[in-house]
N, C-alpha and C positions, 0 to 999 in steps of 0.2 A: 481658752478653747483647748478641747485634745481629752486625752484618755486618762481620765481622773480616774477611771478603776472604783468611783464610786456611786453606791445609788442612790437616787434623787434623796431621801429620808436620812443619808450620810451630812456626821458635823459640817465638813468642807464644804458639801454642795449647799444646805442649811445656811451657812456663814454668806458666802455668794448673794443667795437671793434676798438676803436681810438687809437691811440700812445699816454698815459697821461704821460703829461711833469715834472711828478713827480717822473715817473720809467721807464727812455727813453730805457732800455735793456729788457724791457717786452711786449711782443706781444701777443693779444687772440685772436684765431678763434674759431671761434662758430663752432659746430659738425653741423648745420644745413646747411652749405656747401659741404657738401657729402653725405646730402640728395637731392633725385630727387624734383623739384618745386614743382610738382605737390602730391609729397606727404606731404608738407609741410601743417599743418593745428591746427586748435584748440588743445591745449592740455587738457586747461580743457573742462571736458564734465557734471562733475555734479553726476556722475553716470548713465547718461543715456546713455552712449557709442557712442551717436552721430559724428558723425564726420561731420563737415563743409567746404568741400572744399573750397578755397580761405580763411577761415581766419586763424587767425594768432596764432601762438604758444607764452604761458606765460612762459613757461619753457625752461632751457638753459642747457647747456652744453660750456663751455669753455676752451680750452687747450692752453698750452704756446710752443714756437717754437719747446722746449724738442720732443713732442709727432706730428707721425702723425696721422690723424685720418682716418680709414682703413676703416670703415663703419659706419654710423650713421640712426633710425630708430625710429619712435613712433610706441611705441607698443600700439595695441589697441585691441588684443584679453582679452576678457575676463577669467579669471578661477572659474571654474566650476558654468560657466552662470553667472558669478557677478564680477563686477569690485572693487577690494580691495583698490582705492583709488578714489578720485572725479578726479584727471588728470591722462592722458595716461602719461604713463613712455616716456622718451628717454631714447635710449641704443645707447649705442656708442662701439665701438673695438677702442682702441689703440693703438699704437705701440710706444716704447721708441726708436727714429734716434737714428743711429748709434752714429756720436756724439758728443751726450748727455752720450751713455753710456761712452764712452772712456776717459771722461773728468775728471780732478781729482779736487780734493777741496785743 
């Protein structure tokens, strides 16, 4: 999770969503698959709150099969008229599958 600084078509993010043959019992989806298309866009903005529809978000979010992802969202309201960081946050809802929980170690 956090500010890869890369976009979706980047090796890094690439590598992420692939099955790597070095952890074949590990899967990542990105939370930007339970976002709508069309809300998908620039995370960073700089400070200046812009939003650019069609481009491309630097920031991720990734979960392992354990969790579904229940809602996911770039927030882009400001607080109180000022943005507290140069990138819009993603927020994502979790849920731990069933199971995951019932599984024992």
């Amino acid at each position: 999770m956090g500010d890869f600084n890369a976009k979706p078509g980047s090796r890094p993010v690439r590598m992420l969503h692939s099955q790597l043959e070095e952890f074949p019992g590990i899967h990542l989806t990105d939370v930007y698959s339970r976002v709508e298309p069309s809300e998908v866009h620039n995370t960073l903005h700089n400070f200046s709150g812009r939003v650019k529809p069609g481009s491309q978000p630097i920031d991720y979010i990734f979960v392992s099969d354990e969790f579904e992802i229940v809602e996911s969202h770039v927030v882009t309201d400001p607080i109180d008229g000022r943005y507290p960081s140069d990138h819009y946050p993603l927020e994502a809802t979790l849920r731990l599958r069933a199971e995951a929980r019932t599984c024992t170690a």
